[in-house]
TILOVO-869761 format. One record per residue (C-alpha): residue in three letters; x, y, z; residue number from 1. Coordinates in nm, 2 decimals, padded with zeros to 4 digits. Layout:
BEGIN
<res=Ala | east=X | north=Y | up=Z | n=NUM>;
...
This chain:
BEGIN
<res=Unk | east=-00.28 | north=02.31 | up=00.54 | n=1>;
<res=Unk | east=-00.62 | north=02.41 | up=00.44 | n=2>;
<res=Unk | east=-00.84 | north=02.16 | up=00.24 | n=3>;
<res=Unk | east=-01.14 | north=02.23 | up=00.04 | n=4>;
<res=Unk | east=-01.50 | north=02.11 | up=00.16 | n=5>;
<res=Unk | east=-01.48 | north=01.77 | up=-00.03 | n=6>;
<res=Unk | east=-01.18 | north=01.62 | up=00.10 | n=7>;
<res=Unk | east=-01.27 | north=01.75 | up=00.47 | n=8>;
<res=Unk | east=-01.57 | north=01.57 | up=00.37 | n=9>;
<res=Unk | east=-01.41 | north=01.27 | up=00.24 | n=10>;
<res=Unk | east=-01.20 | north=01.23 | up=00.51 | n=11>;
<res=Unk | east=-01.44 | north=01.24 | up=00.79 | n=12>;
<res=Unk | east=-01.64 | north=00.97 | up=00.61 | n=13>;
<res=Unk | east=-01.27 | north=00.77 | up=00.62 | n=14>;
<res=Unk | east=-01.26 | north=00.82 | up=00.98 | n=15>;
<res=Unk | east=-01.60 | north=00.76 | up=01.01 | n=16>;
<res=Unk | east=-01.61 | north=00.40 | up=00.85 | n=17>;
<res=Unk | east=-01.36 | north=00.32 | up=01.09 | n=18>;
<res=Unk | east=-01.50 | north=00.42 | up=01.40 | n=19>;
<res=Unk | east=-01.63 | north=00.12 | up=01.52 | n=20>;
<res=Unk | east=-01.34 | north=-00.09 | up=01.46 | n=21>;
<res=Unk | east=-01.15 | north=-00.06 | up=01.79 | n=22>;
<res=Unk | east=-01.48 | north=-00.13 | up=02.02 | n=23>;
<res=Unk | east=-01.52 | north=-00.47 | up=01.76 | n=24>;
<res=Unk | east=-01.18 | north=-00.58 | up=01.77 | n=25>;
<res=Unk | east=-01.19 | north=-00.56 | up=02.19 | n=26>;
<res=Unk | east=-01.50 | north=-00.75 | up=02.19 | n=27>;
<res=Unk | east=-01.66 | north=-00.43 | up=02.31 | n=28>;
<res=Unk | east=-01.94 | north=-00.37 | up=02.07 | n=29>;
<res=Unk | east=-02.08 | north=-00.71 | up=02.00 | n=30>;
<res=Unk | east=-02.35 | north=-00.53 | up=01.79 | n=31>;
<res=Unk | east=-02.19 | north=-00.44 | up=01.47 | n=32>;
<res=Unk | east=-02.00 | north=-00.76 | up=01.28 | n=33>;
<res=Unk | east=-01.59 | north=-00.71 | up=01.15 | n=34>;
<res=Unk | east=-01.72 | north=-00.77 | up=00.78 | n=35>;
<res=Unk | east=-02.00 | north=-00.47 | up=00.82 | n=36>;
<res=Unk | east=-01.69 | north=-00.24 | up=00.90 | n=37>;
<res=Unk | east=-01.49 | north=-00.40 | up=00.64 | n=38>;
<res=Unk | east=-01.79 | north=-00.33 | up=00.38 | n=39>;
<res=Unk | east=-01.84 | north=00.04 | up=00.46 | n=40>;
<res=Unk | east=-01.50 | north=00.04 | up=00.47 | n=41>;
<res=Unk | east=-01.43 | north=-00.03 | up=00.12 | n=42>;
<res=Unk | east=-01.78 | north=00.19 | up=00.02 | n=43>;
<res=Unk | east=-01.65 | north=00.47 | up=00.15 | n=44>;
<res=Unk | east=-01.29 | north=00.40 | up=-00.07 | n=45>;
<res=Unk | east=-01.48 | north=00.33 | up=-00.34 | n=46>;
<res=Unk | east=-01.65 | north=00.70 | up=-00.39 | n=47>;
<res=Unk | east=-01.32 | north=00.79 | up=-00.53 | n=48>;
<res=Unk | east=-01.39 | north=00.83 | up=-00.92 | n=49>;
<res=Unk | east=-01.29 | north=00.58 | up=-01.13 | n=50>;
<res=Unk | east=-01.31 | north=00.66 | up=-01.51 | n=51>;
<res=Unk | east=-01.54 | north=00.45 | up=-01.78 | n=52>;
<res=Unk | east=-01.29 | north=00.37 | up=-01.97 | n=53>;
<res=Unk | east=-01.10 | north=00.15 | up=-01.74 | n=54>;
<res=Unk | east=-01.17 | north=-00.26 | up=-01.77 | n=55>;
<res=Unk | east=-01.25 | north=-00.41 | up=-01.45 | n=56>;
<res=Unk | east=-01.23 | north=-00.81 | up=-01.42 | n=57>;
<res=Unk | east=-01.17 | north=-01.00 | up=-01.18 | n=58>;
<res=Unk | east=-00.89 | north=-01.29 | up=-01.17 | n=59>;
<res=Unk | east=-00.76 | north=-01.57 | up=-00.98 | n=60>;
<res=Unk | east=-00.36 | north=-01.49 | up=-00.91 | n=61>;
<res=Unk | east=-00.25 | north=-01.91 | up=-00.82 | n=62>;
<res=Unk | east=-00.56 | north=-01.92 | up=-00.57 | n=63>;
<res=Unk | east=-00.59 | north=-01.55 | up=-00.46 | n=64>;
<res=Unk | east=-00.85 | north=-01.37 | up=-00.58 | n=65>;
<res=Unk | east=-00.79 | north=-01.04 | up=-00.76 | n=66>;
<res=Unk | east=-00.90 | north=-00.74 | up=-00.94 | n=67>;
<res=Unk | east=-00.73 | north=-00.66 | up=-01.30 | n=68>;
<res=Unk | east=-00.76 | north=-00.31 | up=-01.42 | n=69>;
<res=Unk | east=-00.67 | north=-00.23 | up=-01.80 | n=70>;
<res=Unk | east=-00.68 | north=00.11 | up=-01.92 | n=71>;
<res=Unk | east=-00.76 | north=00.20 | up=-02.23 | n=72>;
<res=Unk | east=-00.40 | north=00.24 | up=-02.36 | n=73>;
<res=Unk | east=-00.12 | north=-00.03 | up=-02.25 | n=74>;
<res=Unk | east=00.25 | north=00.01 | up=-02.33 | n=75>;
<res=Unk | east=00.33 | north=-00.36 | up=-02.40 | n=76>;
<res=Unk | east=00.35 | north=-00.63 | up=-02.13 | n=77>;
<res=Unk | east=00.36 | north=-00.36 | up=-01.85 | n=78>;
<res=Unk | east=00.19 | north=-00.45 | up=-01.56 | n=79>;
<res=Unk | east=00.18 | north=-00.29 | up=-01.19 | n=80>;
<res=Unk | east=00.10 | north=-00.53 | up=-00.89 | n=81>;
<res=Unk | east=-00.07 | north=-00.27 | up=-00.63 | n=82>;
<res=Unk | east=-00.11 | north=-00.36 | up=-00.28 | n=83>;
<res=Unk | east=-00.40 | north=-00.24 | up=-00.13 | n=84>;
<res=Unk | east=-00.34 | north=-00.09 | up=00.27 | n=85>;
<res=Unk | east=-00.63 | north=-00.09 | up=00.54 | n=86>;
<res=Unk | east=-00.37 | north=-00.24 | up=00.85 | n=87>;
<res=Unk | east=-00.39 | north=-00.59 | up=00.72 | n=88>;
<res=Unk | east=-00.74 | north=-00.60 | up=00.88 | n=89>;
<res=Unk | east=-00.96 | north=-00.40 | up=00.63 | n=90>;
<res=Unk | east=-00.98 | north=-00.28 | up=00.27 | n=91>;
<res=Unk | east=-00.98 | north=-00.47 | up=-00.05 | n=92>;
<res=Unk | east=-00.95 | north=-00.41 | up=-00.44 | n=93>;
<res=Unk | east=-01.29 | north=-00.30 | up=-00.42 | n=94>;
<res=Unk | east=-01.21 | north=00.03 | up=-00.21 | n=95>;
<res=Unk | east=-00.87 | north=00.06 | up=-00.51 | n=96>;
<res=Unk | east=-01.01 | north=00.10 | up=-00.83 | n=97>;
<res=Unk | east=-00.99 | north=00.49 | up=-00.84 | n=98>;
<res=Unk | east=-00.67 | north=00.46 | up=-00.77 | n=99>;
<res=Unk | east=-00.52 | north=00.21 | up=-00.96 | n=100>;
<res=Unk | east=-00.67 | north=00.35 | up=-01.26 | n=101>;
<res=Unk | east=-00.47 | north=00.66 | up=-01.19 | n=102>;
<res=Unk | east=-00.23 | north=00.43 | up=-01.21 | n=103>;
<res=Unk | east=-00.30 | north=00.25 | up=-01.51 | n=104>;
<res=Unk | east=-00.29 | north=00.59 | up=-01.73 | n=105>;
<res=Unk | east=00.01 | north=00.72 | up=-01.57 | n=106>;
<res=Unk | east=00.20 | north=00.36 | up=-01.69 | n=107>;
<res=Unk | east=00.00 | north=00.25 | up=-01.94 | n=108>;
<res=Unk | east=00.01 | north=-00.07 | up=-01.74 | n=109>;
<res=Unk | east=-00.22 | north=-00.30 | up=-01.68 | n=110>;
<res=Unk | east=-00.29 | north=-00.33 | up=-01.28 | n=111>;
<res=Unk | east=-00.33 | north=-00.65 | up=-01.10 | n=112>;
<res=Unk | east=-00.48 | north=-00.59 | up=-00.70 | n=113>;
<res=Unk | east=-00.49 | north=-00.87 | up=-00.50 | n=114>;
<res=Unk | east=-00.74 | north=-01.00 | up=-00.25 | n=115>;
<res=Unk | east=-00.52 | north=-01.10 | up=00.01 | n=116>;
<res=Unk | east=-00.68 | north=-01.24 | up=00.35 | n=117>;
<res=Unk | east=-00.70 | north=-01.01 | up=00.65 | n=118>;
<res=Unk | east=-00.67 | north=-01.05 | up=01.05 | n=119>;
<res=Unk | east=-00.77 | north=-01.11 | up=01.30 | n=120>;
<res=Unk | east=-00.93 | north=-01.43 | up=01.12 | n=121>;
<res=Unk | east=-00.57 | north=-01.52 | up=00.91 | n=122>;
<res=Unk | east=-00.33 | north=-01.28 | up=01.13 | n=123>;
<res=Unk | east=00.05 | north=-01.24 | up=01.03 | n=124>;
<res=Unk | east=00.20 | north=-01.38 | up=00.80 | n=125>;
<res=Unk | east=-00.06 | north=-01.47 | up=00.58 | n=126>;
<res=Unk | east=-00.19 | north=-01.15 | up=00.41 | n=127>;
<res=Unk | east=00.18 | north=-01.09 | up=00.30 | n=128>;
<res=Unk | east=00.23 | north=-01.47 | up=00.18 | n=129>;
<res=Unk | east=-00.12 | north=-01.44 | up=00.02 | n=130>;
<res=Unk | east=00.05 | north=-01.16 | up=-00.15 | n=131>;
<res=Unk | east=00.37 | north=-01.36 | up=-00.21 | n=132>;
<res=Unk | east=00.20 | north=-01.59 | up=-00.42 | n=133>;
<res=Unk | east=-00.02 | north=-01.37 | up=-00.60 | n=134>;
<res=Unk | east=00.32 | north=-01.21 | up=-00.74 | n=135>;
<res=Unk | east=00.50 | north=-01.57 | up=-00.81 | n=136>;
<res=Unk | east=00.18 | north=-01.69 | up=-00.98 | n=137>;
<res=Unk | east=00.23 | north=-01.36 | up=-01.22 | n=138>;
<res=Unk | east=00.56 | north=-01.42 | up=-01.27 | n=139>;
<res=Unk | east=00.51 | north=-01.85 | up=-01.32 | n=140>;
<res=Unk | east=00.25 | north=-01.72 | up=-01.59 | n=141>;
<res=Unk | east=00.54 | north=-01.61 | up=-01.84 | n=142>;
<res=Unk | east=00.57 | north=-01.21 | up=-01.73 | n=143>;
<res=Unk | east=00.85 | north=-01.07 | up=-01.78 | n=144>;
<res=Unk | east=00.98 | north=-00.93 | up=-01.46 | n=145>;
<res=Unk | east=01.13 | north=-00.61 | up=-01.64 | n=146>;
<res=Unk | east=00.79 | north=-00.50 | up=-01.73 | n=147>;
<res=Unk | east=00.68 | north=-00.51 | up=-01.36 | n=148>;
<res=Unk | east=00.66 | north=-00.27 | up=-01.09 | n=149>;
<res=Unk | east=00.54 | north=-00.25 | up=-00.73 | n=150>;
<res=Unk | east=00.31 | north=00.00 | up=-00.52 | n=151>;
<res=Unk | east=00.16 | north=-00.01 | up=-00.25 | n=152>;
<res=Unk | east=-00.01 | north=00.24 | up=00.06 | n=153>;
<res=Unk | east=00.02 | north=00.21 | up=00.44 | n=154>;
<res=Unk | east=00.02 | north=-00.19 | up=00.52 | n=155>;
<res=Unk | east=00.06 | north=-00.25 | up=00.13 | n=156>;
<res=Unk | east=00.35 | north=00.04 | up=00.12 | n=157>;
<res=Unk | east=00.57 | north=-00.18 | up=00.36 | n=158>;
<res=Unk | east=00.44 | north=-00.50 | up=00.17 | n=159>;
<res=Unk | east=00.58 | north=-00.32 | up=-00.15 | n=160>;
<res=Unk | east=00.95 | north=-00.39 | up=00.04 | n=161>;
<res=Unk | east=00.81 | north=-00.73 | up=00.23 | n=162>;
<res=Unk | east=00.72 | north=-00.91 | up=-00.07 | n=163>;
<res=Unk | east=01.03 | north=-00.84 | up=-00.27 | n=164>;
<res=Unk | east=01.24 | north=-00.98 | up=00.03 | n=165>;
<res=Unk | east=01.01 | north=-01.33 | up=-00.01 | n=166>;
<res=Unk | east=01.06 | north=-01.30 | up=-00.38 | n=167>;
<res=Unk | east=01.43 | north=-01.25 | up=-00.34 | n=168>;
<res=Unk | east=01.41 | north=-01.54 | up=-00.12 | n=169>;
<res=Unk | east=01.27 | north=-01.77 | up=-00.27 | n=170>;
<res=Unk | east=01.46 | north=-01.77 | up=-00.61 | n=171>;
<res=Unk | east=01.17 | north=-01.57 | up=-00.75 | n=172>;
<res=Unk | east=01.25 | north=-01.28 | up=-01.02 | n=173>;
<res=Unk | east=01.24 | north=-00.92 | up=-00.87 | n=174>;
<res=Unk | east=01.04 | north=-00.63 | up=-01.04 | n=175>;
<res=Unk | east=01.21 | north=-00.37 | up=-01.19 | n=176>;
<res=Unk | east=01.04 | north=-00.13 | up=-00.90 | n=177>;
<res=Unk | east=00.83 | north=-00.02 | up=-00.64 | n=178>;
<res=Unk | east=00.67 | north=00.27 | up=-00.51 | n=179>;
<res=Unk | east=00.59 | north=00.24 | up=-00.10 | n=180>;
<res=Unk | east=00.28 | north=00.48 | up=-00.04 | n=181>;
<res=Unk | east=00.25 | north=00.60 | up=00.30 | n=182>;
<res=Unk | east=00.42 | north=00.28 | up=00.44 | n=183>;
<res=Unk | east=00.35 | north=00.14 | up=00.77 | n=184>;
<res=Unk | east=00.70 | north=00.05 | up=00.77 | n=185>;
<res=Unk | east=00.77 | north=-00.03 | up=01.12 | n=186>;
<res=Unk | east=00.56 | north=-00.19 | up=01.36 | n=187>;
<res=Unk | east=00.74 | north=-00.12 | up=01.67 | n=188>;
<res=Unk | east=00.60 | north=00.25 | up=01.62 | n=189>;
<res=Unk | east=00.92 | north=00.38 | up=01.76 | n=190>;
<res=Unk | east=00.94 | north=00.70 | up=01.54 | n=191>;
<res=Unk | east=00.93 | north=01.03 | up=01.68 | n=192>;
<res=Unk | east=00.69 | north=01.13 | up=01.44 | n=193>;
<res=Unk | east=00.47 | north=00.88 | up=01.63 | n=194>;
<res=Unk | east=00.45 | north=01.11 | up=01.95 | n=195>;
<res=Unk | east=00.52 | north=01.49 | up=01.75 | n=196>;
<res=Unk | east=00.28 | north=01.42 | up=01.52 | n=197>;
<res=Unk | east=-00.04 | north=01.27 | up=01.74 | n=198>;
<res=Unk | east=-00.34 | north=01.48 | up=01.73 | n=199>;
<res=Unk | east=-00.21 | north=01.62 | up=01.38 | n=200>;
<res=Unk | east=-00.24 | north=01.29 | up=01.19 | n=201>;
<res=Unk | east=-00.60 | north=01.36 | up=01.04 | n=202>;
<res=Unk | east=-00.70 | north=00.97 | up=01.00 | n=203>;
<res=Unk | east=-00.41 | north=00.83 | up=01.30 | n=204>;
<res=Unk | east=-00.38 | north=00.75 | up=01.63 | n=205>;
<res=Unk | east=-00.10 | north=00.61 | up=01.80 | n=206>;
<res=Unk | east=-00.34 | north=00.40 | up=02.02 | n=207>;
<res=Unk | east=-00.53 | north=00.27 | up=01.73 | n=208>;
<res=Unk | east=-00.19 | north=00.23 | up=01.52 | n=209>;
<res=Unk | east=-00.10 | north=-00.04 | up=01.81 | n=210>;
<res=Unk | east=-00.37 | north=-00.18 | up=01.84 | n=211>;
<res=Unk | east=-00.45 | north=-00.30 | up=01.47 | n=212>;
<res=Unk | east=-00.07 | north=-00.40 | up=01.52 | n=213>;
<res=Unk | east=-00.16 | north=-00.64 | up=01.78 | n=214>;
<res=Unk | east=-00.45 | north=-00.78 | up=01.58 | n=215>;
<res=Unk | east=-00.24 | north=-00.85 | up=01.29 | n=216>;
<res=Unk | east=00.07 | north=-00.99 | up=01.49 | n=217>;
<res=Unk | east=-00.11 | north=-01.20 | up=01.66 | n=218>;
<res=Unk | east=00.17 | north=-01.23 | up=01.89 | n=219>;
<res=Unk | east=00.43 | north=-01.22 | up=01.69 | n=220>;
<res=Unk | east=00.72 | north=-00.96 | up=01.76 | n=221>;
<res=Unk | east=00.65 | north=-00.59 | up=01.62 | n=222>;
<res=Unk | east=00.97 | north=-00.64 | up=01.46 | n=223>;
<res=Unk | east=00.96 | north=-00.90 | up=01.23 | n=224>;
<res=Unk | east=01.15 | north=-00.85 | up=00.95 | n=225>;
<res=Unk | east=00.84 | north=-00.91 | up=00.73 | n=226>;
<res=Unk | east=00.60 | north=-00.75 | up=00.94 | n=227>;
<res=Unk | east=00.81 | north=-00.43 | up=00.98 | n=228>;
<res=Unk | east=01.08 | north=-00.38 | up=00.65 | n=229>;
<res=Unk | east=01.29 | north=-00.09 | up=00.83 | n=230>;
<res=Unk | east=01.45 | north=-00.47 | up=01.03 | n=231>;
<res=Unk | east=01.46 | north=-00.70 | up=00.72 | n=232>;
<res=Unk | east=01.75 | north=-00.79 | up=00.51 | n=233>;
<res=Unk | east=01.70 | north=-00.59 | up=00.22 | n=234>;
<res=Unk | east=02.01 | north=-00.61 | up=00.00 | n=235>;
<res=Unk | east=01.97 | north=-00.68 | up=-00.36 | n=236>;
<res=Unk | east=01.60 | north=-00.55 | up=-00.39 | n=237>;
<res=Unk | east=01.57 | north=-00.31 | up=-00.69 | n=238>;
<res=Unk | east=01.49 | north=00.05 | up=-00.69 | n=239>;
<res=Unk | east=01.21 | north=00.19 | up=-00.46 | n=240>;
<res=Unk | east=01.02 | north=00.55 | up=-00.43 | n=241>;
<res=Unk | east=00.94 | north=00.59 | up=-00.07 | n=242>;
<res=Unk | east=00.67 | north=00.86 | up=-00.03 | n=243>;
<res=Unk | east=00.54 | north=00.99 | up=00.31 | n=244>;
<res=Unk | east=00.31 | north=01.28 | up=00.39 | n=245>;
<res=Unk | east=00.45 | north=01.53 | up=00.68 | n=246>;
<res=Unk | east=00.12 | north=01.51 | up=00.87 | n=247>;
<res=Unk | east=00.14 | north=01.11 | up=00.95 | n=248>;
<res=Unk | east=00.27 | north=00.97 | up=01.24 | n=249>;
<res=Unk | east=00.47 | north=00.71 | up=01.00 | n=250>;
<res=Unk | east=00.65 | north=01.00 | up=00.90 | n=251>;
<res=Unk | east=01.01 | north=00.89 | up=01.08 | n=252>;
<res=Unk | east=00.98 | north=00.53 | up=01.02 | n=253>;
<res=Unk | east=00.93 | north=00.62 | up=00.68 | n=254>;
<res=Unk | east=01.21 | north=00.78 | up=00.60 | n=255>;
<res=Unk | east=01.43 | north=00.50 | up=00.86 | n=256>;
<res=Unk | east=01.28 | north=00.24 | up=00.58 | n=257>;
<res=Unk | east=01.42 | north=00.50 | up=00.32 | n=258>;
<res=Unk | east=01.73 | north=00.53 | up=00.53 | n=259>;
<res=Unk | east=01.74 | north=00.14 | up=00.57 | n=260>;
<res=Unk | east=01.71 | north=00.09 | up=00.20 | n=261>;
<res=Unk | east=02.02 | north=00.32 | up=00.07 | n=262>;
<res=Unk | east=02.24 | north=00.19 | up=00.38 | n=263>;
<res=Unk | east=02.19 | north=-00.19 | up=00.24 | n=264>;
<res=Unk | east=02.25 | north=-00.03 | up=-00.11 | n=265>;
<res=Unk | east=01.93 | north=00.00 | up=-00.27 | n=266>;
<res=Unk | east=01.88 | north=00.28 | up=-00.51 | n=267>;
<res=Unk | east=01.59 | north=00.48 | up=-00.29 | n=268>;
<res=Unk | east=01.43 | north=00.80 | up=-00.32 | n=269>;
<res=Unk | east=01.24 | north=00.97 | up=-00.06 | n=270>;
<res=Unk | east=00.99 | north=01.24 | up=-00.07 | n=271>;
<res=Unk | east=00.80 | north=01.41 | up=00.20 | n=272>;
<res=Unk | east=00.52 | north=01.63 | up=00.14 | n=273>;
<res=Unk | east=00.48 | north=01.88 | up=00.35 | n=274>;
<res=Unk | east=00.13 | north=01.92 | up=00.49 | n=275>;
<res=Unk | east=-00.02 | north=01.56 | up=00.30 | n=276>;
<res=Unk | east=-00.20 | north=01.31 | up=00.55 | n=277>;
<res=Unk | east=-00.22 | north=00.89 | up=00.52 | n=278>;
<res=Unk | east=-00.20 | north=00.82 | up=00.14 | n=279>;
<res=Unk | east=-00.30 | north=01.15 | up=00.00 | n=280>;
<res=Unk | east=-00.31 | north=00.98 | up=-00.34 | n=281>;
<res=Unk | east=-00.64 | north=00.85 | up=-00.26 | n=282>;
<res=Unk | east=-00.77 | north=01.22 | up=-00.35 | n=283>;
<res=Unk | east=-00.58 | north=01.25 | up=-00.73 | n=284>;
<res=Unk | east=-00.93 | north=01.36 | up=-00.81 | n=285>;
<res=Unk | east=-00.94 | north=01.70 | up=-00.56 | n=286>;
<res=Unk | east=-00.63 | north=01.73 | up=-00.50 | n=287>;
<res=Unk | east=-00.29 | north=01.88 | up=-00.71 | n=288>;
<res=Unk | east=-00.08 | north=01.75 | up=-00.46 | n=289>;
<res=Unk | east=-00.20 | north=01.40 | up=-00.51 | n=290>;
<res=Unk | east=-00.20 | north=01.39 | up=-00.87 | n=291>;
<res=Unk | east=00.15 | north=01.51 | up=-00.86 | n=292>;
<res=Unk | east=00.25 | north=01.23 | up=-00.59 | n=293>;
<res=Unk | east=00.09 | north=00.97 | up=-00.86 | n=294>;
<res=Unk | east=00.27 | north=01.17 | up=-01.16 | n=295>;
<res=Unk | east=00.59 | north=01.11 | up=-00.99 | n=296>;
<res=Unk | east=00.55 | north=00.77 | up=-00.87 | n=297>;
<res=Unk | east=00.46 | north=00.69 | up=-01.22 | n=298>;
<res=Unk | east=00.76 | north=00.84 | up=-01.35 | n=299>;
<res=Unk | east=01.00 | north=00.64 | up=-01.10 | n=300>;
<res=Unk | east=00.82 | north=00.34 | up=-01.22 | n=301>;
<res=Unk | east=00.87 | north=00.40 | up=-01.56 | n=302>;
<res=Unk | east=01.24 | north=00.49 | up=-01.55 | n=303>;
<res=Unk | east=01.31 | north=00.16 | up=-01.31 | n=304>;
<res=Unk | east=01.17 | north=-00.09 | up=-01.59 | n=305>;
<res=Unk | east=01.39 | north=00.12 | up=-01.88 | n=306>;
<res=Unk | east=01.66 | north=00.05 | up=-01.66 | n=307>;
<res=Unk | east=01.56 | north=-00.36 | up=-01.62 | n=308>;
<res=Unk | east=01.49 | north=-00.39 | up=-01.95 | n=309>;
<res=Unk | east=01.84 | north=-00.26 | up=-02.05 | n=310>;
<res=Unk | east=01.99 | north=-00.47 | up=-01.82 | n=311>;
């Protein structure tokens, strides 16, 4: 697929802000620092538009720091807990608010992002229990569960199923939802997408895909059921939108999470896009085929916590 000069040039600054992180993680480029990547990282996220109208605060979630987003327009207690992606080693609710003021409008929800540590410095597991907790302090506040949905791209996408597991766990009330963006769903990287699709994933590698992987593990297995969802025990969960772009190299384990959900009897529905890189979504603003992702996410979302609220 052919894109117009603005997301080629948005992309290539997305690849660009990355460029250095390979050489910094090896220890081979002792000249530029992790947190310099990790700021031109979320600058670059950040040019995404985000409209006037949306209230930006920020919030402390039980001791993680967050980002609430309220649109102008709120449909009652609705709220959307968006995990951010950036491999579990970069990004931040900084790099999100374009997007989860997409979002907010779609739901008319307000949008809770948290700031959940990153590796190498607080590797695996403690971005997703950071996560964890950010959720169980919303819910401890008095939220109803009905009125709350998931989503969440790449690292986020796979926390959308991750955190739900540890909710489920833990006695914790589910949300009526989630949407999985793009998920980095399986660690191993045993797809074939992974091998068919290298050199045609516009923001991927399979080298670099293993090797942020490794950082986060920390050497832990690649398949840990909370580090890669397609192995966890996922019965119970409630209904989840699993969407994947045909460009990515996550492409199969995308749809073996979506596969692994409706075997285990959770009500899934999968889209692939044909043509659509790594979290298209991110470019609602030049892009029809990312407003329509966000448009349909939105209505999934909406139709999950009708359902709960029935219930």
């Amino acid at each position: 697929m052919t894109f117009n000069d603005t997301v080629r040039h948005r992309l290539d600054q997305w690849a660009e802000s990355l460029r250095d992180l390979a050489p910094v993680i090896l220890g081979q480029n002792t000249a530029v620092r992790l947190d310099d990547i990790r700021r031109s990282y979320i600058r670059t996220m950040a040019e995404h538009p985000t409209p006037a109208d949306m209230r930006i605060e920020t919030v402390d979630m039980g001791g993680v720091p967050a980002t609430l987003i309220t649109p102008a327009q709120v449909e009652g207690d609705r709220v959307l807990f968006y995990i951010h992606g950036g491999a579990y080693i970069v990004g931040g609710p900084g790099g999100y608010h374009g997007l989860a003021a997409a979002f907010a409008t779609a739901l008319k929800a307000r949008v809770y992002l948290p700031d959940y540590r990153l590796a190498p410095e607080h590797p695996f597991p403690v971005p997703i229990a950071d996560t964890f907790a950010a959720y169980r302090w919303l819910i401890a506040q008095g939220q109803d569960p009905a009125s709350v949905t998931f989503a969440g791209d790449s690292a986020g996408g796979a926390m959308v199923v991750s955190v739900m597991v540890m909710a489920r766990n833990a006695g914790v009330k589910l949300p009526a939802g989630g949407a999985a963006l793009s998920p980095w769903a399986n660690l191993e990287h045993t797809g074939a997408s992974m091998v068919n699709r290298e050199g045609l994933d516009l923001l991927n590698t399979r080298a670099g895909l293993d090797l942020m992987a490794r950082t986060f593990l920390g050497g832990a297995l690649p398949n840990s059921p909370e580090a890669s969802p397609v192995f966890a025990d996922v019965r119970g969960l409630p209904p989840i939108l699993v969407q994947i772009g045909e460009g990515e190299l996550m492409l199969s384990d995308a749809i073996r999470l979506a596969t692994h959900l409706g075997e285990n009897r959770v009500r899934v529905s999968l889209e692939v896009w044909p043509g659509m890189f790594h979290v298209w979504h991110m470019f609602h603003a030049e892009l029809a085929e990312g407003r329509e992702a966000i448009a349909n996410a939105a209505a999934f979302l909406e139709r999950a916590m009708t359902t709960a609220s029935a219930a």
